[in-house]
C-alpha positions in Angstrom: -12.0 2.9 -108.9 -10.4 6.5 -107.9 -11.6 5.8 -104.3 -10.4 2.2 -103.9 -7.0 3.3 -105.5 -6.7 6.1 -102.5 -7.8 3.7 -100.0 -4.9 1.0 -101.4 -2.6 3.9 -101.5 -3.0 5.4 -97.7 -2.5 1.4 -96.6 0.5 1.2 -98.4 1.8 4.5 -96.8 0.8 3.2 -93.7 2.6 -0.2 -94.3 5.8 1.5 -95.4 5.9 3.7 -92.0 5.6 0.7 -90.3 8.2 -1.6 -92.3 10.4 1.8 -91.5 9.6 1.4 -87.7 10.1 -2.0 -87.2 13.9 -2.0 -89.6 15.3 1.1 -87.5 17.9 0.0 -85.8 16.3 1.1 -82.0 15.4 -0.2 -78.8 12.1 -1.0 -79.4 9.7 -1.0 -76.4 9.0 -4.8 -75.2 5.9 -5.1 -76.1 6.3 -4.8 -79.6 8.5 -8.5 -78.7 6.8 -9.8 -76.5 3.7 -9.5 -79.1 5.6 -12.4 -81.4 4.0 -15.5 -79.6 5.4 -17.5 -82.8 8.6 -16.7 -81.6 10.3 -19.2 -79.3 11.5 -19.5 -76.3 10.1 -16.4 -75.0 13.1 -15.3 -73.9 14.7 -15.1 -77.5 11.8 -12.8 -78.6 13.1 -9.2 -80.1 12.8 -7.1 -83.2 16.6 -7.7 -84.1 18.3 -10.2 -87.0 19.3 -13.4 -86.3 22.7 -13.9 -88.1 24.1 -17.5 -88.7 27.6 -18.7 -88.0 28.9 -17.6 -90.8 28.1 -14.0 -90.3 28.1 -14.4 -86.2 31.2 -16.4 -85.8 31.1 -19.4 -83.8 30.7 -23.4 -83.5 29.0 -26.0 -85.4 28.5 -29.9 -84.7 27.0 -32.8 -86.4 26.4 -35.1 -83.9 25.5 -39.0 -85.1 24.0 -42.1 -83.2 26.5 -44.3 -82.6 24.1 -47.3 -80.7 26.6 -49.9 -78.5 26.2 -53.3 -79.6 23.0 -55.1 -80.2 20.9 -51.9 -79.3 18.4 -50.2 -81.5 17.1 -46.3 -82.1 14.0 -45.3 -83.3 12.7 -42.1 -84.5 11.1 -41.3 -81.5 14.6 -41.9 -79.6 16.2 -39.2 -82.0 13.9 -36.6 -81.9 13.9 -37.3 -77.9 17.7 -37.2 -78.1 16.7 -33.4 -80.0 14.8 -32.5 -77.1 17.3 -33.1 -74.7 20.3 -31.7 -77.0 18.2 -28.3 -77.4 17.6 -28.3 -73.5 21.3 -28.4 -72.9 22.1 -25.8 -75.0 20.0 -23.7 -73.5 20.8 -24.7 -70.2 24.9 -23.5 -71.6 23.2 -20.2 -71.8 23.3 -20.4 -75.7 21.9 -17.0 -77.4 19.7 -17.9 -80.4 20.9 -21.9 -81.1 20.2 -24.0 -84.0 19.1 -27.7 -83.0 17.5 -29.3 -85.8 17.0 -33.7 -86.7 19.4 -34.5 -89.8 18.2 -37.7 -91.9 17.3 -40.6 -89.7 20.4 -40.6 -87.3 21.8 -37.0 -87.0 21.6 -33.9 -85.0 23.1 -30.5 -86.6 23.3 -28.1 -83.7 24.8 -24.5 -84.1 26.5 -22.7 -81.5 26.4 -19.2 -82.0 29.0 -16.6 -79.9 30.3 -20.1 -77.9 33.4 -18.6 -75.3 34.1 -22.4 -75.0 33.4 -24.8 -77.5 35.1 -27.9 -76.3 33.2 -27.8 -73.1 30.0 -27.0 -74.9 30.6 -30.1 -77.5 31.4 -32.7 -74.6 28.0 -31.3 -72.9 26.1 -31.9 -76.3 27.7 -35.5 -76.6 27.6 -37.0 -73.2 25.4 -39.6 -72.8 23.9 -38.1 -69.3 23.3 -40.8 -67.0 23.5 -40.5 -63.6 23.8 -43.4 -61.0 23.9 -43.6 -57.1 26.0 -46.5 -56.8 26.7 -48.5 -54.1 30.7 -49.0 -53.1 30.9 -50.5 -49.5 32.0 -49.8 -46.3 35.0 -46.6 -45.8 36.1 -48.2 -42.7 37.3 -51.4 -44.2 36.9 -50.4 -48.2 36.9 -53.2 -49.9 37.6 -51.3 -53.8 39.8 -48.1 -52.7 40.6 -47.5 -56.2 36.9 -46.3 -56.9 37.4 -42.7 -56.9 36.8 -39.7 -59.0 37.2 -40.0 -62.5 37.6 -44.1 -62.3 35.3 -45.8 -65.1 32.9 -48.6 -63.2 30.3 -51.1 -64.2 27.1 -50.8 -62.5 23.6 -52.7 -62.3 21.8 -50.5 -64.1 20.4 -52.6 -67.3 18.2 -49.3 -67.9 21.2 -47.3 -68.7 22.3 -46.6 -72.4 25.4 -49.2 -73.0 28.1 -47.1 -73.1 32.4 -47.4 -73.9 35.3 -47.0 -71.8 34.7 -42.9 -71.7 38.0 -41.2 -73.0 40.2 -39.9 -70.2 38.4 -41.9 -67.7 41.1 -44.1 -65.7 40.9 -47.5 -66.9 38.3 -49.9 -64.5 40.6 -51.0 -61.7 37.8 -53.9 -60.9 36.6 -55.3 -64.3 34.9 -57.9 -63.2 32.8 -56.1 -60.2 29.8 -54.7 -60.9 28.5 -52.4 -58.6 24.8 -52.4 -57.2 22.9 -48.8 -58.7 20.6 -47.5 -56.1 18.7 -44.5 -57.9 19.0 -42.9 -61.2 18.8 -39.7 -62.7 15.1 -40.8 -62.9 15.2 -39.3 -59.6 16.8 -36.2 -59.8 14.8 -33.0 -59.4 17.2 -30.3 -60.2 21.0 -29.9 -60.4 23.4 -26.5 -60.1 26.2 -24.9 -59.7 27.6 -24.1 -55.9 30.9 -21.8 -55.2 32.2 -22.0 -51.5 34.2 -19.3 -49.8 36.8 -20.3 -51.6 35.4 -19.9 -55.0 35.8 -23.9 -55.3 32.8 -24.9 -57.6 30.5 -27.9 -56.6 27.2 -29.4 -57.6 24.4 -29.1 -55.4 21.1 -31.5 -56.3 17.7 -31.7 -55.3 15.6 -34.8 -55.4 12.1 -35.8 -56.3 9.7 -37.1 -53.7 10.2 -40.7 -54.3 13.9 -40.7 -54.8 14.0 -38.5 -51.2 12.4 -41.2 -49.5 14.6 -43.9 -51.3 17.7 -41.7 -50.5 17.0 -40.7 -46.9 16.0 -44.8 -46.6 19.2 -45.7 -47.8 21.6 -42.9 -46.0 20.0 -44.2 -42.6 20.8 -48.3 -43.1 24.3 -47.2 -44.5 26.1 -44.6 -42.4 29.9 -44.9 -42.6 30.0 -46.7 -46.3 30.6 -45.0 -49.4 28.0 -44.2 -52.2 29.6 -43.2 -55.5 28.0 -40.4 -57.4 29.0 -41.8 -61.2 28.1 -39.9 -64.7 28.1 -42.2 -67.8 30.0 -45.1 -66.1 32.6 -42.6 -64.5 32.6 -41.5 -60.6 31.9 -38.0 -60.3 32.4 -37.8 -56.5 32.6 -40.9 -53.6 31.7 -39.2 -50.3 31.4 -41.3 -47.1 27.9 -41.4 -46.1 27.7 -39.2 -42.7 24.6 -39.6 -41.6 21.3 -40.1 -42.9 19.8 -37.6 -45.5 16.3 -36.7 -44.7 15.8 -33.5 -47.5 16.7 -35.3 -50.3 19.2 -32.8 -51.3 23.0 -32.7 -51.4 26.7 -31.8 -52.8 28.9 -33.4 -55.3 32.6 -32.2 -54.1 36.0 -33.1 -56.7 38.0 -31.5 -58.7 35.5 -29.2 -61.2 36.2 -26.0 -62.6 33.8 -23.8 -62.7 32.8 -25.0 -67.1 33.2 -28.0 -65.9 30.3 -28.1 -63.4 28.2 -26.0 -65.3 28.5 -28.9 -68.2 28.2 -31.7 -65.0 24.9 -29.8 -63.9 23.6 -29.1 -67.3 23.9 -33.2 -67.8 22.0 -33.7 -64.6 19.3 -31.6 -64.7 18.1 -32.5 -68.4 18.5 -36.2 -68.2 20.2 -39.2 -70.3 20.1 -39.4 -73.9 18.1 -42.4 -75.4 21.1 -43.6 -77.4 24.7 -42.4 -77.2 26.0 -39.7 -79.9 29.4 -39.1 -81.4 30.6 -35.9 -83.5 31.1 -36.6 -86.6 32.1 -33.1 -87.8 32.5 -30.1 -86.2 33.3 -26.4 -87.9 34.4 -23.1 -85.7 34.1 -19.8 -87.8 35.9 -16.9 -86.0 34.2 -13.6 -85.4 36.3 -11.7 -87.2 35.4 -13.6 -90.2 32.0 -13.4 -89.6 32.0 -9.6 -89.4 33.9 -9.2 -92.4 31.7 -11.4 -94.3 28.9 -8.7 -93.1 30.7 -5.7 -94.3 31.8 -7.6 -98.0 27.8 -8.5 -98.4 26.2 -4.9 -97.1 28.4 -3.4 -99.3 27.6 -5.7 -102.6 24.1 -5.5 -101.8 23.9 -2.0 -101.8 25.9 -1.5 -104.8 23.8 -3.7 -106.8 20.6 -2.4 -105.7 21.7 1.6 -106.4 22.9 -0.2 -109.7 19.7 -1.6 -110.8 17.4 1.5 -109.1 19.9 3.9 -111.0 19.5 2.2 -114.6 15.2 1.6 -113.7 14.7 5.5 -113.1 17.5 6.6 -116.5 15.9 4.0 -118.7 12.1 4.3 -117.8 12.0 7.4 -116.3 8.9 8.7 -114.5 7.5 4.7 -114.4 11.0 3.8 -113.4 10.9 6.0 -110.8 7.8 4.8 -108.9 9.3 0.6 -109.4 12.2 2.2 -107.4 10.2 3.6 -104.1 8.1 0.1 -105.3 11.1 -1.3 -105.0 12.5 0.0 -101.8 9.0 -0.8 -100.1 10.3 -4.3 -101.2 13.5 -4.4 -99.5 12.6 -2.8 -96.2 9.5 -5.1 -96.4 11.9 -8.3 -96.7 13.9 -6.9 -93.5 10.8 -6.5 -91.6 10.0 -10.2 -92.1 13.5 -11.4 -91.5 12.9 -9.7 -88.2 9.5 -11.1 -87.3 9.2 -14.1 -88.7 12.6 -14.2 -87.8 14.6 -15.8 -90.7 18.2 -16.5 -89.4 20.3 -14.3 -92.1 23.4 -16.3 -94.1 25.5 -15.6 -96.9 23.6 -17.8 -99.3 20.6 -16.1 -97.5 21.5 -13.2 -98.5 22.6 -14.3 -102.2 18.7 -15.8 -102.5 17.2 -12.2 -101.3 19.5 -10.5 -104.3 18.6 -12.8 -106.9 14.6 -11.6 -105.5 15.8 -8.5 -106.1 16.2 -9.5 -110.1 12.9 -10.6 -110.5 11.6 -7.7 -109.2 13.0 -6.0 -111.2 12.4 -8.1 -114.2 8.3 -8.1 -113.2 8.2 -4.5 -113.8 10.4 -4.4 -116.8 8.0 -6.8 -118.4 5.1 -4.2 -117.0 6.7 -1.6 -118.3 7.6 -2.9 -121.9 3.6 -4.0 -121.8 2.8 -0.5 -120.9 4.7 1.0 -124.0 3.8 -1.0 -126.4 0.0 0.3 -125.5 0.9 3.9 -126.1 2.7 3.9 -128.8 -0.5 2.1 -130.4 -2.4 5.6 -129.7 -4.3 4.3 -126.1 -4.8 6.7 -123.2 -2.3 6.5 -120.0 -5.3 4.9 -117.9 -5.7 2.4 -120.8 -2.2 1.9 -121.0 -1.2 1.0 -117.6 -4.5 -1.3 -117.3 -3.1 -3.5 -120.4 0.2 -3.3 -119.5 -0.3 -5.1 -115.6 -3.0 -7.3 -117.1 -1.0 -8.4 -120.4 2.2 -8.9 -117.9 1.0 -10.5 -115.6 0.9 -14.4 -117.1 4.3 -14.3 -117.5 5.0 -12.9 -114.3 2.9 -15.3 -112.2 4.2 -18.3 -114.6 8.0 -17.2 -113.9 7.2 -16.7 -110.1 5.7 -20.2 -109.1 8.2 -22.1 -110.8 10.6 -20.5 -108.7 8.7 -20.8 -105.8 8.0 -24.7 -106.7 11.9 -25.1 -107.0 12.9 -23.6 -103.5 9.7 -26.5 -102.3 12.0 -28.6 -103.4 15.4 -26.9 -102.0 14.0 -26.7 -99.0 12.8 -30.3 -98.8 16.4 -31.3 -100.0 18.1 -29.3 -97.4 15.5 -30.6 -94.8 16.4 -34.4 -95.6 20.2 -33.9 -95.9 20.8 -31.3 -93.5 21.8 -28.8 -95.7 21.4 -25.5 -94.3 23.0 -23.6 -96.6 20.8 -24.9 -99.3 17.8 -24.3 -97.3 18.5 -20.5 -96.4 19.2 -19.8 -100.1 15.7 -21.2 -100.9 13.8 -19.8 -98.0 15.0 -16.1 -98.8 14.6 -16.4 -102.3 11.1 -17.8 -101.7 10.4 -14.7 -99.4 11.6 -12.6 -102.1 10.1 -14.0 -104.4 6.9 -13.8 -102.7 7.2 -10.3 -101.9 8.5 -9.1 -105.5 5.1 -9.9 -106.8 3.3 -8.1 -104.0 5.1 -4.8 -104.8 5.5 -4.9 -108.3 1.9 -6.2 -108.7 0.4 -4.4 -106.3 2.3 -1.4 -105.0 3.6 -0.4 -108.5 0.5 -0.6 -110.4 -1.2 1.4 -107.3 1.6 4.2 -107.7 1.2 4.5 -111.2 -2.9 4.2 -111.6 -2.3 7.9 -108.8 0.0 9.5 -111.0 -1.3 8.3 -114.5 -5.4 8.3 -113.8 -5.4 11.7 -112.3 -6.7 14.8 -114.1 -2.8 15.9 -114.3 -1.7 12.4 -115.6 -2.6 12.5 -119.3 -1.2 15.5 -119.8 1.7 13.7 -119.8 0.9 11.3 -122.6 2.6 13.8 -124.9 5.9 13.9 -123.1 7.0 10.8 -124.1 10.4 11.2 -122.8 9.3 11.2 -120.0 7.4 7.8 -120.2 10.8 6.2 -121.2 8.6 5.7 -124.7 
């Protein structure tokens, strides 16, 4: 038994210089991040905590299907419409988003540290289909109205139905619809292109197929015009020059430089399934954020000193070890908000310090155990033996009902979207999970090294000591 307890004892040693290692706040070398495969993208991977808006500052939408007309969504269409929403946001450049399926019809997407959060919600929300459409000839036009920013019907029954788009100018033709010659179907890649003016454009590459379909129709039709249009509205109406062989060219107009970045993003990662409106949107400032950091820090330390302080006055020696127990515990739930990672909020944060009370609470109920047996006359060993075995029913009862109830917080916030909800009930479950690890574990090991050695029973007569 005296050689298992040494060999549990160097493991936890070894665990707590690692737990300090990974919570230090340091650059730590890349492999250690690049080692978290469960971590992705790969590009997100690091050793740092991920705080959520309300501790970051920063932007979050609710976006909900809004299907035009007779059309229908499924489920597969929303979690498509997912895909595509978390590819644009990462395509804004976005630093650790939240894109997550709300209910049967919603998307929740969090925008952490956005600079510009209009252009990044008309990004999220556009429907994203792009159209070659056909216009006619520039030396006798035929609809000189069409230009950019004018709303047009096209032939495109594969495109999502969409409204009149806000801003768009009104449809000067009404009753024309104009002939689509490619889609985005066709589009390989899409980016931004600055001139020697510092003028920004979009420059796009096609696939294979829509090459050969372009280059095709750029040879029949020099001299006409072949409008460039983005969910109903023209983007760009070049005259055609001359035929285009490469299957790549420029969309010129009036963008600024957010503008085309949101234009490209739209381009490159395709048309939504079925169109999406914001329903709510919420921007928490930085500043708010922060302060929110400093006001939680500051009440988590205070309660934690609190309950070490009265753990080590009230139980003494045994106190003593559930406090290094119980710092093991908090630097272990840092490590794992790190790894796993956990994205850290305020009710987050109120779920790891009601853990923190349970700990506590398992080794009061230890400890209680544990004096009961020596005031009955039993040795320390004996002691500490009944004490972990006669507490630990009600600390294993206590510990899966909570555990059972954040289940079912966590489904709850799943369903409804409620994330606040769900990262009470995650951290709490983590804690939770943790506190029994420690107090069970790392506690009883502390106190079998100090108690069951030849030293320990010599202190079976200092009851003051024992908190007894």
């Amino acid at each position: 038994m005296q050689n298992r307890n040494t060999v549990v004892l160097a493991l936890i040693v070894l665990l707590a210089l690692v737990i300090v290692w990974v919570d230090l706040p340091i650059d730590h070398p890349k492999w250690a991040s690049q080692a978290l495969f469960w971590q992705q993208p790969p590009e997100y991977r690091d050793l740092e905590i991920k705080q959520g808006l309300d501790l970051r500052g920063g932007t979050q939408v609710l976006l909900e299907a809004k299907p035009s007309g007779d059309q229908q969504f499924t489920a597969a269409d929303m979690q498509a419409a997912k895909v595509i929403v978390e590819r644009r946001v990462n395509g804004l450049g976005v630093t650790e988003p939240l894109v997550q399926l709300q209910g049967e019809s919603r998307i929740i997407v969090e925008l952490p540290g956005i600079d510009n959060p209009d252009q990044a919600v008309q990004t999220l929300k556009s429907t994203g289909q792009l159209e070659f459409v056909e216009i006619g000839s520039s030396t006798d036009p035929q609809y000189p109205l069409v230009t950019q920013g004018v709303y047009v019907r096209t032939t495109n029954h594969d495109a999502v139905p969409v409204t009149e788009t806000l801003g768009a100018t009104p449809n000067p033709y009404p009753d024309v619809v104009f002939t689509t010659i490619m889609t985005g179907r066709d589009l390989k890649d899409a980016g931004v292109q600055l001139d020697q003016y510092g003028a920004s454009s979009i420059g796009f590459t096609l696939t294979d197929a829509g090459a050969k379909i372009f280059a095709d129709y750029t040879a029949q039709h020099v001299n006409d015009i072949l409008a460039i249009v983005l969910d109903n509205v023209v983007l760009s109406a070049p005259r055609i020059n001359s035929s285009i062989p490469d299957g790549s060219g420029e969309i010129t107009g009036k963008f600024s430089r957010d503008e085309a970045e949101s234009l490209a993003v739209q381009m490159r990662y395709g048309a939504l399934p079925v169109p999406l409106e914001v329903v709510n949107r919420r921007t928490i400032g930085a500043t708010l954020g922060a302060d929110s950091v400093r006001r939680s820090v500051t009440a988590g330390l205070i309660g934690l000193i609190t309950v070490l302080l009265f753990m080590i006055v009230y139980y003494r020696l045994p106190g003593t070890l559930a406090a290094i127990a119980l710092a093991i515990y908090a630097g272990l739930n840092l490590a794992l908000y790190k790894l796993i990672p956990v994205t850290l909020t305020l009710p987050g944060i109120a779920g790891f310090l009601l853990s923190t009370g349970m700990a506590v609470d398992a080794n009061i109920l230890i400890f209680e155990r544990m004096k009961e047996e020596v005031r009955w006359g039993r040795s320390l060993k004996a002691a500490v033996e009944a004490g972990f075995s006669r507490a630990w029913t009600s600390i294993f009862d206590s510990n899966l009902s909570t555990l059972i109830t954040c289940l079912i917080l966590i489904m709850f916030g799943r369903t409804f979207g409620a994330q606040a909800v769900m990262g009470f009930a995650v951290n709490l479950a983590i804690g939770v999970s943790i506190s029994m690890f420690t107090a069970v574990t790392v506690t009883r090991t502390f106190m079998r090294a100090v108690f069951e050695s030849s030293a320990g029973e010599s202190l079976r007569d200092k009851r003051w000591l024992l908190g007894v």
